[in-house]
C-alpha positions as a printed NumPy array, in Angstrom:
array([[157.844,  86.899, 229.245],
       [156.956,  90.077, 227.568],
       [158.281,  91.229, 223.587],
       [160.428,  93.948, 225.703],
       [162.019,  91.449, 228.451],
       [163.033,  89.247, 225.348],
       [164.235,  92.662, 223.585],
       [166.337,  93.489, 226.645],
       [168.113,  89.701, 226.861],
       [169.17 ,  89.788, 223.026],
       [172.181,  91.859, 223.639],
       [174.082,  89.88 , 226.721],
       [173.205,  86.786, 224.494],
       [174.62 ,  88.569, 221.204],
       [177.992,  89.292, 223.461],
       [177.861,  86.026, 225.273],
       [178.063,  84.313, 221.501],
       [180.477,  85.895, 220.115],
       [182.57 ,  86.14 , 223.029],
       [182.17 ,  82.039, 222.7  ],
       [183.171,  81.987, 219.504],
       [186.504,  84.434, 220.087],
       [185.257,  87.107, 217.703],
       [186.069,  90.557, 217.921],
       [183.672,  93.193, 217.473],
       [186.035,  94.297, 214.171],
       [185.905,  90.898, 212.788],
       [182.067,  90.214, 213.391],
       [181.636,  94.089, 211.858],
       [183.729,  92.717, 208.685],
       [181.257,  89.738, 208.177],
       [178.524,  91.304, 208.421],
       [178.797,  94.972, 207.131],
       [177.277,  96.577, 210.412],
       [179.316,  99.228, 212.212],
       [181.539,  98.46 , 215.116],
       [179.528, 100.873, 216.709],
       [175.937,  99.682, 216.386],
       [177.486,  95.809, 217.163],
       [178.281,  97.527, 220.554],
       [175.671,  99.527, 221.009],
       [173.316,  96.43 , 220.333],
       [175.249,  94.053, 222.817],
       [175.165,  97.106, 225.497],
       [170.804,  97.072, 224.933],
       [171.212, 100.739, 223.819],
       [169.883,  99.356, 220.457],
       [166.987,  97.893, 219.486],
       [168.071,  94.473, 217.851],
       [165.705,  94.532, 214.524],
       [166.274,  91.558, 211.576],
       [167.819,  93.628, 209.242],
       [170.526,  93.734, 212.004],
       [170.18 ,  89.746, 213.22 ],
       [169.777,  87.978, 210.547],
       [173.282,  88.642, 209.202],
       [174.792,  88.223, 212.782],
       [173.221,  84.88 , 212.773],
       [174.765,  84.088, 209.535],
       [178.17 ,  85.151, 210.199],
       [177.928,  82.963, 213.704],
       [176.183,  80.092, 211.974],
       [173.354,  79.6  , 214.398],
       [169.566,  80.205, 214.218],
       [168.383,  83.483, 214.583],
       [166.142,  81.912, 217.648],
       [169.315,  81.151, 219.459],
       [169.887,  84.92 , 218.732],
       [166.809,  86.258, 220.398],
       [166.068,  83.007, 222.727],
       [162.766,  81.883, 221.341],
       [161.239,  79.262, 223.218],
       [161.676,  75.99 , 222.459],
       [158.732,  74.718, 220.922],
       [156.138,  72.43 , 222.261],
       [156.519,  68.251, 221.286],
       [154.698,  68.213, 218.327],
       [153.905,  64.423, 218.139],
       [150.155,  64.007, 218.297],
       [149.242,  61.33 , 221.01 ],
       [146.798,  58.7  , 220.079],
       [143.641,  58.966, 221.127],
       [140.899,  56.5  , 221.887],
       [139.717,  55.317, 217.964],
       [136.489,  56.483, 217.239],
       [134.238,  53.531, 215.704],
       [131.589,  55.36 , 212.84 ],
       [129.678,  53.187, 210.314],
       [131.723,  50.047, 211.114],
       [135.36 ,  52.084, 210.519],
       [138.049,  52.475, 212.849],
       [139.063,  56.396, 212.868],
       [142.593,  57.437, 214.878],
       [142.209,  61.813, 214.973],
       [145.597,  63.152, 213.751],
       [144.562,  67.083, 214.423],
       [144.501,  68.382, 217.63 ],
       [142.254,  71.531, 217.085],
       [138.661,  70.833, 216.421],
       [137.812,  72.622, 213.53 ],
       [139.262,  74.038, 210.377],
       [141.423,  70.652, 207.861],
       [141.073,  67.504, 209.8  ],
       [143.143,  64.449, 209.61 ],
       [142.348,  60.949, 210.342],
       [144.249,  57.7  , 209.801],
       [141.264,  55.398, 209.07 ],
       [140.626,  51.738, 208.996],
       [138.057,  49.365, 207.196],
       [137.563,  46.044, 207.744],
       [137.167,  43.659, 204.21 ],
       [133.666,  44.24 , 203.45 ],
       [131.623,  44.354, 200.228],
       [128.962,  46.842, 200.842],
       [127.098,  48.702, 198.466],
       [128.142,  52.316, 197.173],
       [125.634,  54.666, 198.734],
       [127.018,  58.217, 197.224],
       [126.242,  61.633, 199.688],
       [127.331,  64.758, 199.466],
       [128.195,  67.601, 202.023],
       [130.252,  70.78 , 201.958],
       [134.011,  70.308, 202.205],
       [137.091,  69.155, 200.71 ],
       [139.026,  65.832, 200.987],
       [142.104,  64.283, 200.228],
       [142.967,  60.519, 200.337],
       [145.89 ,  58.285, 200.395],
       [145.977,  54.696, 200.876],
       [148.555,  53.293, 203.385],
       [147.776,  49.697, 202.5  ],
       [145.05 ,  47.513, 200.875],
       [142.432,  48.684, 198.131],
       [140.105,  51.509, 198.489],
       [137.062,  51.997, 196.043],
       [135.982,  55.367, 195.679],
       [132.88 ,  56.274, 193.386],
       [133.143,  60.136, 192.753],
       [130.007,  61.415, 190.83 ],
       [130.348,  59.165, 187.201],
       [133.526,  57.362, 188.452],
       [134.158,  54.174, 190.332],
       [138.126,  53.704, 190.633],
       [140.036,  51.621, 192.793],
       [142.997,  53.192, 194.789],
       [145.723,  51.372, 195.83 ],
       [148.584,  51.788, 198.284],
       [150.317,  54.897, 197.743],
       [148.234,  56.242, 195.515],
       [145.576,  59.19 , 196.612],
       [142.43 ,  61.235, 195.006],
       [141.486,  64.851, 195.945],
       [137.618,  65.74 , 195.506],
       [134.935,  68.369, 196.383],
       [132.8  ,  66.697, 198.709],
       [129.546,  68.51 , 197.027],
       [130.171,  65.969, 194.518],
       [128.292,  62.719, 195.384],
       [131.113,  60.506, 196.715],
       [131.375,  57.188, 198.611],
       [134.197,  55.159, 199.701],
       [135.223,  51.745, 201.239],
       [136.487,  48.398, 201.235],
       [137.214,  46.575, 197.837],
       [135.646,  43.413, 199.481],
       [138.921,  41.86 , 198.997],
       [140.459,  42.576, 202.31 ],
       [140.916,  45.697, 204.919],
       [142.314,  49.062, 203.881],
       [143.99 ,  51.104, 205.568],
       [144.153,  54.868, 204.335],
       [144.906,  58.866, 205.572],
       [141.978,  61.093, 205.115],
       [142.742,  65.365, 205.886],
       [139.154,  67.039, 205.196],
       [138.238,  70.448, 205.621],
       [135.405,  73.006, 205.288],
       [135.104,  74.034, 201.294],
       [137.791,  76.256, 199.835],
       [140.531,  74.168, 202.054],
       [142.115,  72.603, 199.598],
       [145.181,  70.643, 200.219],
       [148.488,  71.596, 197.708],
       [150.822,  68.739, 197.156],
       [153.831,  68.745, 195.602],
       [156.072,  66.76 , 193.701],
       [158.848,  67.266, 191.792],
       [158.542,  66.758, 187.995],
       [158.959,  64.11 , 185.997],
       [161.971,  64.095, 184.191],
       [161.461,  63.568, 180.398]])
């Protein structure tokens, strides 16, 4: 469907609504401030509907301005499971759908004790532990997260994590290419 066949449909939906909702062209001109005359002329499709003109149109009929103009619906958005991927004795469950760009991965490790072995490599990642303990050794510090808790780190910094040796852990882990840095917020503490 093309911008101008979705253009053309907006007005028998705009009179189709309000006709629904027993709304004279008067009354809908009173809520909204727009002339009579445009509301008629936009219902007719001898005017172009624009959002200065919609947006109040949907306000006054309570409805989202894509019931207005018919968007699509959009797609499912639930993110099927894959097959896990098994890498250096983890369980990894892909949460993105589009290779590239911040990736997210819902990550498993068995209870092991191994030995820290820091790397480094360009990116960005964020961390949050689901359940269990996760060590993480970032450059000079070796912390232990646990669930519900999370760390943020440049990934040029050497960095290892894993296991606690004390039993699995199960964590999130969204990485992307350097400069993708994730913003999370939270609402302040009250004093």
């Amino acid at each position: 469907m093309t911008t101008e066949d979705v253009l053309a449909d907006v007005g028998p939906r705009l009179r189709r609504i309000r006709k629904e909702r027993e709304v004279t062209l008067a009354a809908l001109s009173e809520a909204t401030g727009i002339s009579v005359s445009t509301l008629s002329r936009l219902e007719s499709g001898l005017r172009k509907p624009s959002l200065e003109l919609l947006l109040p149109i949907a306000q006054a009929h309570q409805v989202p301005l894509d019931e207005l103009v018919g968007a699509p619906p959009v797609g499912d958005p639930r993110i099927r499971a894959s097959e896990p991927i098994q890498r250096y004795g983890r369980t990894h469950w892909p949460l993105t759908r589009q290779p590239g760009g911040l990736q997210a991965y819902k990550v498993l490790e068995p209870k092991r004790k191994l030995e820290p072995e820091p790397r480094t490599h360009e990116g960005y990642e964020w961390l949050y532990v689901l359940s269990g303990k996760l060590r993480l050794v970032l450059g000079e510090h070796d912390v232990v997260l646990a669930a519900g808790e999370a760390a943020e780190f440049d990934t040029r910094v050497p960095h290892w994590f894993g296991s606690t040796g004390e039993g699995p852990v199960e964590f999130l882990s969204l990485f992307g290419p350097q400069g993708e840095r994730m913003h999370v917020r939270a609402r302040p503490r009250r004093g």
